[in-house]
N, CA, C and O atoms as a GROMACS GRO file, in nm:
protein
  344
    1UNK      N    1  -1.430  -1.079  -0.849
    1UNK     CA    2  -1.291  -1.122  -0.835
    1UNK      C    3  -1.266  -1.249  -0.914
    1UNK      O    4  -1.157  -1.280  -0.962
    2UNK      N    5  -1.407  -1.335  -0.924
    2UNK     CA    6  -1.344  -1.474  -0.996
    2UNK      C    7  -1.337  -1.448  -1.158
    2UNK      O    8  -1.281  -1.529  -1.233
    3UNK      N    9  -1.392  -1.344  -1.199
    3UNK     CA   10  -1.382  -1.309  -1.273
    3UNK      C   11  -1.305  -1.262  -1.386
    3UNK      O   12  -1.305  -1.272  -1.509
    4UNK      N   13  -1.212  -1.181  -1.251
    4UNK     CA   14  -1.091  -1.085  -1.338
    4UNK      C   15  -1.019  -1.209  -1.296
    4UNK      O   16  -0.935  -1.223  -1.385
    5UNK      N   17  -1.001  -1.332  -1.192
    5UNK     CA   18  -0.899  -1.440  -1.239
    5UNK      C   19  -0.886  -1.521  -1.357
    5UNK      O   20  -0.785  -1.561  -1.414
    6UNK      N   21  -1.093  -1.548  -1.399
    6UNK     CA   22  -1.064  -1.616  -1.528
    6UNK      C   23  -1.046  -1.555  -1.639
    6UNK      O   24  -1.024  -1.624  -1.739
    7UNK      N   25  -1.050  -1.409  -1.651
    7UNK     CA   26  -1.006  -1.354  -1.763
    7UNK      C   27  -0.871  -1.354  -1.764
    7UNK      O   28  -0.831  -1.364  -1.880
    8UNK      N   29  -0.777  -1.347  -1.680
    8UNK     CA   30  -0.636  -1.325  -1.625
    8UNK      C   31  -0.564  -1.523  -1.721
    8UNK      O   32  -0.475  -1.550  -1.802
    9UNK      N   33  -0.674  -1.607  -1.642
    9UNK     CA   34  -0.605  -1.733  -1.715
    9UNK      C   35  -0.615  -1.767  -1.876
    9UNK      O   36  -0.547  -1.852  -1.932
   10UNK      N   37  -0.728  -1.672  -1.949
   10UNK     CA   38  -0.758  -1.701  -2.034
   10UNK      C   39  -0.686  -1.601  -2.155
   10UNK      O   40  -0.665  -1.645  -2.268
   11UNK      N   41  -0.647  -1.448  -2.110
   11UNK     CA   42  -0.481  -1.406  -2.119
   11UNK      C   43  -0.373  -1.395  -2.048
   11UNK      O   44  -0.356  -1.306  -1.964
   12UNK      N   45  -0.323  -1.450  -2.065
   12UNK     CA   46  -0.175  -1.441  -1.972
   12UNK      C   47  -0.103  -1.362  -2.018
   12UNK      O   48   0.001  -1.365  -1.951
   13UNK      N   49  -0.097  -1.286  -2.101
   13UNK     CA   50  -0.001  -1.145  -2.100
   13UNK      C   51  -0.053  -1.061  -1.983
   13UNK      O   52   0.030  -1.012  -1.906
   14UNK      N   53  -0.175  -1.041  -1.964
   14UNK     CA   54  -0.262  -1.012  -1.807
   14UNK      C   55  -0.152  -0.994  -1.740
   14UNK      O   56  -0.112  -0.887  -1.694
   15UNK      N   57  -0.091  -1.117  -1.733
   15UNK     CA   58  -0.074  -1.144  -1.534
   15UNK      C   59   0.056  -1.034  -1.510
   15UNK      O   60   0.059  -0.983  -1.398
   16UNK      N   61   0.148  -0.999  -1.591
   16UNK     CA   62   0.268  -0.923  -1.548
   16UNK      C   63   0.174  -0.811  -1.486
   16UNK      O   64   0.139  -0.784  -1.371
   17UNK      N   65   0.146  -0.752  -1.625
   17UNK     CA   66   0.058  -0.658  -1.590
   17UNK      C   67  -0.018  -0.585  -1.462
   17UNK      O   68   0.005  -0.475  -1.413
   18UNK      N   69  -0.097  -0.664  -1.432
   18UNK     CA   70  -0.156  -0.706  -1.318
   18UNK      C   71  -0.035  -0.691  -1.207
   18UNK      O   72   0.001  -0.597  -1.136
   19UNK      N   73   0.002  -0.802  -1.221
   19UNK     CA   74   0.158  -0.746  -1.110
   19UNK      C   75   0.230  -0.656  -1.102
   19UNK      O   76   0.282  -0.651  -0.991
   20UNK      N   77   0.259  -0.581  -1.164
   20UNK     CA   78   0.349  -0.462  -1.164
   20UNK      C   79   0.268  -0.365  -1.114
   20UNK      O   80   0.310  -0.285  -1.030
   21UNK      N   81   0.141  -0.363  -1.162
   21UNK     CA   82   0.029  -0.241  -1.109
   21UNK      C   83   0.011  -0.208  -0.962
   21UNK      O   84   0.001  -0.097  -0.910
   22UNK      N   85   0.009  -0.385  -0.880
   22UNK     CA   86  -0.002  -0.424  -0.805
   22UNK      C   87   0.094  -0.376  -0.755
   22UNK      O   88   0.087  -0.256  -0.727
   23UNK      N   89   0.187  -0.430  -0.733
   23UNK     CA   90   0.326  -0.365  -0.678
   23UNK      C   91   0.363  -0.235  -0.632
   23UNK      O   92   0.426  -0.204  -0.531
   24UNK      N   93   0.306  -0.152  -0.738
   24UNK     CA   94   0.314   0.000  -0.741
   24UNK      C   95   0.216   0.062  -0.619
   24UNK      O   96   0.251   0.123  -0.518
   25UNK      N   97   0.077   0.023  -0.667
   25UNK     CA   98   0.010   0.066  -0.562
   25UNK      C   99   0.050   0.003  -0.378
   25UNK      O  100   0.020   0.069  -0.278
   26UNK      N  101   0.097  -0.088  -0.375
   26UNK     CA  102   0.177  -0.134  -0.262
   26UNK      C  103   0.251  -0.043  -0.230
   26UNK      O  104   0.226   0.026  -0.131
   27UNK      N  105   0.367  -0.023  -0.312
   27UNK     CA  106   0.464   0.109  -0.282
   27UNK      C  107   0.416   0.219  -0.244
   27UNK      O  108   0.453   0.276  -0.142
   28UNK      N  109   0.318   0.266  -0.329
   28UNK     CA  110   0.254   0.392  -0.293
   28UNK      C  111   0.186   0.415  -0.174
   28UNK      O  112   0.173   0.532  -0.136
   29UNK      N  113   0.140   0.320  -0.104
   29UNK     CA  114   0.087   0.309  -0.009
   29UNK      C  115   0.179   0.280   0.119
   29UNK      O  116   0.164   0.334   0.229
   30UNK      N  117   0.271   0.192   0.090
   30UNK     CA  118   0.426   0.192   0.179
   30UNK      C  119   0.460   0.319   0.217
   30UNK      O  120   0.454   0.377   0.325
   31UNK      N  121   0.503   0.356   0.093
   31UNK     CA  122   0.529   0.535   0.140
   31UNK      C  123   0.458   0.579   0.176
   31UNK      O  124   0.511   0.650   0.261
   32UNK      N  125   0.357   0.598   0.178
   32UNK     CA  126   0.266   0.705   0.283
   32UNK      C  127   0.241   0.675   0.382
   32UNK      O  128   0.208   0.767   0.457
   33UNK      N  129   0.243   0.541   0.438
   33UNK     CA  130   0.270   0.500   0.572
   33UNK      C  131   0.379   0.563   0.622
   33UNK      O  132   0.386   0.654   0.705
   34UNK      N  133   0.481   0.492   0.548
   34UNK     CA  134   0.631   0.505   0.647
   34UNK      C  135   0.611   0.663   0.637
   34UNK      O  136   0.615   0.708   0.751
   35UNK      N  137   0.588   0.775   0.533
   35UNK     CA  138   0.614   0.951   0.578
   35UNK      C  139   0.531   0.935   0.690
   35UNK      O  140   0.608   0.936   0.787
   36UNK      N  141   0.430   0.923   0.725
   36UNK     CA  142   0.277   0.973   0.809
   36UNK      C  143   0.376   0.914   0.973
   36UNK      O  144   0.378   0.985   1.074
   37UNK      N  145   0.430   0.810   0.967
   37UNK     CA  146   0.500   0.760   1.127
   37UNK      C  147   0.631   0.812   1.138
   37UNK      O  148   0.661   0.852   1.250
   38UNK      N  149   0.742   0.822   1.022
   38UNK     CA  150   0.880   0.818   1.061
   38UNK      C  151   0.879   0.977   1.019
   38UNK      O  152   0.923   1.036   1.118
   39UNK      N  153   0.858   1.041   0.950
   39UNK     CA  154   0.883   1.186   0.904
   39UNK      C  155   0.829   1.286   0.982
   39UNK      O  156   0.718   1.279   1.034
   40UNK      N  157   0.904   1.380   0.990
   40UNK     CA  158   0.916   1.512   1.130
   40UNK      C  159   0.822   1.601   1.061
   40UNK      O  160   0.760   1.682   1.131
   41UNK      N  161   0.802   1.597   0.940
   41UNK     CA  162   0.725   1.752   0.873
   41UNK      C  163   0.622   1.670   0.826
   41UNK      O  164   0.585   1.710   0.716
   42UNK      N  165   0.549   1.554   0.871
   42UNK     CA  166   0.409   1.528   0.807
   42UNK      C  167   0.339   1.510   0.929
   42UNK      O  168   0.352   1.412   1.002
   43UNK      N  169   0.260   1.612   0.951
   43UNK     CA  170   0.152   1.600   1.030
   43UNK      C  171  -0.012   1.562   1.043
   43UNK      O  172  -0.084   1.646   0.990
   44UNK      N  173  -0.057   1.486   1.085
   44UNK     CA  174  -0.221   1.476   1.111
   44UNK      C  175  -0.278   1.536   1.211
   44UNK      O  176  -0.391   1.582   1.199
   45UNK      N  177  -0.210   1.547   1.326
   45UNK     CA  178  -0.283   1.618   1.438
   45UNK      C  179  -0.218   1.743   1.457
   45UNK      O  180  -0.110   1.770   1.509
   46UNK      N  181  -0.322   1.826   1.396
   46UNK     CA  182  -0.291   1.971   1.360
   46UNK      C  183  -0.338   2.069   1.486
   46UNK      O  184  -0.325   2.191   1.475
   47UNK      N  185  -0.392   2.011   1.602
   47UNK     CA  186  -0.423   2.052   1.700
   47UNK      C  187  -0.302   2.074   1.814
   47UNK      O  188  -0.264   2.171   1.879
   48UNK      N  189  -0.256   1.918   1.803
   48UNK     CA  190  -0.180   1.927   1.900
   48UNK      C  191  -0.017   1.975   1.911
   48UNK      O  192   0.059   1.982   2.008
   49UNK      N  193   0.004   2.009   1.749
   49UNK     CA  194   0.162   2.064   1.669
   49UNK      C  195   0.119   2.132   1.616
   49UNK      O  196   0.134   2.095   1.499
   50UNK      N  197   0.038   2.268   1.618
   50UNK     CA  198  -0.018   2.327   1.493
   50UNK      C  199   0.123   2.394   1.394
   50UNK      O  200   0.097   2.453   1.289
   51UNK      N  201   0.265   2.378   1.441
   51UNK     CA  202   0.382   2.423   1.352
   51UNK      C  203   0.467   2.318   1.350
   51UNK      O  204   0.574   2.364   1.390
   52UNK      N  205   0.485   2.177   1.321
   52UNK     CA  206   0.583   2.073   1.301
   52UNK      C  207   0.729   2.111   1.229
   52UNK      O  208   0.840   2.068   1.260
   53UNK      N  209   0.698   2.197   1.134
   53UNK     CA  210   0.811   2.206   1.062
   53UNK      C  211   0.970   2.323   1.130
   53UNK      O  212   1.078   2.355   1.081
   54UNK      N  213   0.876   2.360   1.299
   54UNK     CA  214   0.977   2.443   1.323
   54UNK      C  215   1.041   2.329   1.411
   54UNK      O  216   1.160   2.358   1.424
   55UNK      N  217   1.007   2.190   1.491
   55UNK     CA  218   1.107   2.087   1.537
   55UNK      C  219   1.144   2.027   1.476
   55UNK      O  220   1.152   1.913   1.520
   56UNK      N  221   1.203   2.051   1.316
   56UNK     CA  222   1.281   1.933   1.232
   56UNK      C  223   1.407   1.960   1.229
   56UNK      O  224   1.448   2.058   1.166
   57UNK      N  225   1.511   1.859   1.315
   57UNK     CA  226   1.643   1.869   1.339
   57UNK      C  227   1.713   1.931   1.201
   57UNK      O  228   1.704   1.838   1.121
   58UNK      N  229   1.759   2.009   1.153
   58UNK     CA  230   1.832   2.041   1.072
   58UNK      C  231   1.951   2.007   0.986
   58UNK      O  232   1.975   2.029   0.867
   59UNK      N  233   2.052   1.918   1.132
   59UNK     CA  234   2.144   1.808   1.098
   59UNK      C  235   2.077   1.677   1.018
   59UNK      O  236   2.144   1.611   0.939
   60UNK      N  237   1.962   1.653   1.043
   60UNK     CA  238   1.909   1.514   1.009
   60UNK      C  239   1.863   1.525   0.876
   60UNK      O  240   1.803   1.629   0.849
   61UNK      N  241   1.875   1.458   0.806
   61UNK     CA  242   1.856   1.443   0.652
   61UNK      C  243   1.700   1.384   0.680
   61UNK      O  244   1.669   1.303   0.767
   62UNK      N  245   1.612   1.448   0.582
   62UNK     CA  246   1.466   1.463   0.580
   62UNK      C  247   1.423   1.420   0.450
   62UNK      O  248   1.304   1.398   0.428
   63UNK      N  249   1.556   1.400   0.321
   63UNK     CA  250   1.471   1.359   0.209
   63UNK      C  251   1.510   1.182   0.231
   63UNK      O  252   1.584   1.146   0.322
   64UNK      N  253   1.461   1.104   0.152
   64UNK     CA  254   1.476   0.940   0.124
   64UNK      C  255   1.609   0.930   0.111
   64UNK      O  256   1.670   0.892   0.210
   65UNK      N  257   1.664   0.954   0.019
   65UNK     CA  258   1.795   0.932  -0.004
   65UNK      C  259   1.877   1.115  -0.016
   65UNK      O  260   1.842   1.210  -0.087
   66UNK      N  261   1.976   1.108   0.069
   66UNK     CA  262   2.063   1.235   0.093
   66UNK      C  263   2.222   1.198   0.033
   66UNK      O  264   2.283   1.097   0.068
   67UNK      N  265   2.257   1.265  -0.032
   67UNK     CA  266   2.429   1.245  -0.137
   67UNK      C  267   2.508   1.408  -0.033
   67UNK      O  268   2.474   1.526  -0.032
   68UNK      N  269   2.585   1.356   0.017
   68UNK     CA  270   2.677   1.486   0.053
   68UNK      C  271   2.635   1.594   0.121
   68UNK      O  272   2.692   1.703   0.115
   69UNK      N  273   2.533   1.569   0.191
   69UNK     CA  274   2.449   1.673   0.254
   69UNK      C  275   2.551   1.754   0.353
   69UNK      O  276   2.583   1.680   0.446
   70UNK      N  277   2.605   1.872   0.362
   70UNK     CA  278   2.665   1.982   0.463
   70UNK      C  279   2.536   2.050   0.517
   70UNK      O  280   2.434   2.077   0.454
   71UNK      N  281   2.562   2.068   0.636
   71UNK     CA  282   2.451   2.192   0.712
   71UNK      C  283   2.516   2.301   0.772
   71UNK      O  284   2.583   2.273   0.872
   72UNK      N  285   2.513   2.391   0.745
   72UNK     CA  286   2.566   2.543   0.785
   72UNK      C  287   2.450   2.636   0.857
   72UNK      O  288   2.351   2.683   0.801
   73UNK      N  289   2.486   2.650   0.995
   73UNK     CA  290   2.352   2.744   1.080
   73UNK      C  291   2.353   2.845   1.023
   73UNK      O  292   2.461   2.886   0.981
   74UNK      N  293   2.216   2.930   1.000
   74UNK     CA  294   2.235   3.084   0.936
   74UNK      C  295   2.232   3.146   1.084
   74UNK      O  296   2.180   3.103   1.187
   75UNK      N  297   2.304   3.258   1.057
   75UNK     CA  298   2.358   3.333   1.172
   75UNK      C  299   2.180   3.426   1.203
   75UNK      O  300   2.140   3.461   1.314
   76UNK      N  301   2.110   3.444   1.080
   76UNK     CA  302   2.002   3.585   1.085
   76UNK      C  303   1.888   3.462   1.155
   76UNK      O  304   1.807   3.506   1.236
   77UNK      N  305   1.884   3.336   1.128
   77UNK     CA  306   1.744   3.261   1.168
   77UNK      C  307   1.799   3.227   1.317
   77UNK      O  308   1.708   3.208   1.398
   78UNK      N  309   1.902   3.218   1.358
   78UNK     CA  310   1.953   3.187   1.499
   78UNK      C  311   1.913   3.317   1.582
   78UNK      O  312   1.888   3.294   1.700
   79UNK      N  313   1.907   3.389   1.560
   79UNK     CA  314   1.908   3.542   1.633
   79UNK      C  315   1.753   3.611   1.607
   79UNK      O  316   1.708   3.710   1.665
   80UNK      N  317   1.682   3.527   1.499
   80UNK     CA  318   1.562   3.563   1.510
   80UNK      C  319   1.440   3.448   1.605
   80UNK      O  320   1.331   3.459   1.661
   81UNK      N  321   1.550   3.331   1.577
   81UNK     CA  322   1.475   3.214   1.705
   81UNK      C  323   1.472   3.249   1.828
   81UNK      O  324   1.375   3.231   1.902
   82UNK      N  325   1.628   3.324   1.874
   82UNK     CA  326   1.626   3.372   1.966
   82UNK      C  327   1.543   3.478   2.049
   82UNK      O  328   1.504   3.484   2.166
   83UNK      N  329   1.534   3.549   1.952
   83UNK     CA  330   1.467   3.697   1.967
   83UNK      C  331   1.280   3.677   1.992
   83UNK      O  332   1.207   3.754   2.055
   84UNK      N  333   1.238   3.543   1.914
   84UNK     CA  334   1.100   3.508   1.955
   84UNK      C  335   1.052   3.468   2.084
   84UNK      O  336   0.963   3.498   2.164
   85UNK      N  337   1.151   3.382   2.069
   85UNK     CA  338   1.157   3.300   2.239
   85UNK      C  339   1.149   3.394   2.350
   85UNK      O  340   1.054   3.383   2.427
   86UNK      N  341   1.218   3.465   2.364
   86UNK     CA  342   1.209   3.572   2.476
   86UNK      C  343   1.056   3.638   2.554
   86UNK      O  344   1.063   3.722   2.643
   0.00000   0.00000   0.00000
């Protein structure tokens, strides 16, 4: 580590560099936190939900950012939910 600092002081075009990389992998790792706790269709415990993706509210917007989203029930998946359940 003291290493890549004194190479870092000895170029300083380095350091953005370095930071931005940094940053990214932060993000990347942000996001996979926040999907793995706040998101309805990412599962780890495959035991205890072995089907998650059939309790994801439908009204609720599921991607990051949603523009104009309408939801319309299909009449054939309502009557086949129904028809399982029984």
């Amino acid at each position: 580590m003291a290493s890549i600092l004194r190479m870092m002081m000895k170029k300083k075009e380095l350091i953005p560099l370095v930071g931005f990389v940094g940053m990214a992998g932060v993000g990347a790792v942000t996001m996979c936190i926040y999907s793995l706790v706040f998101k309805s269709d990412v599962s780890i415990n495959k035991r205890g939900n072995p089907t998650p993706w059939e309790n994801v509210d439908p009204r609720q917007p599921q991607k990051l950012i949603t523009i104009n989203q309408k939801w319309e029930p299909v009449e054939e998946l309502d009557m086949l939910k129904k028809l399982t359940k029984q």
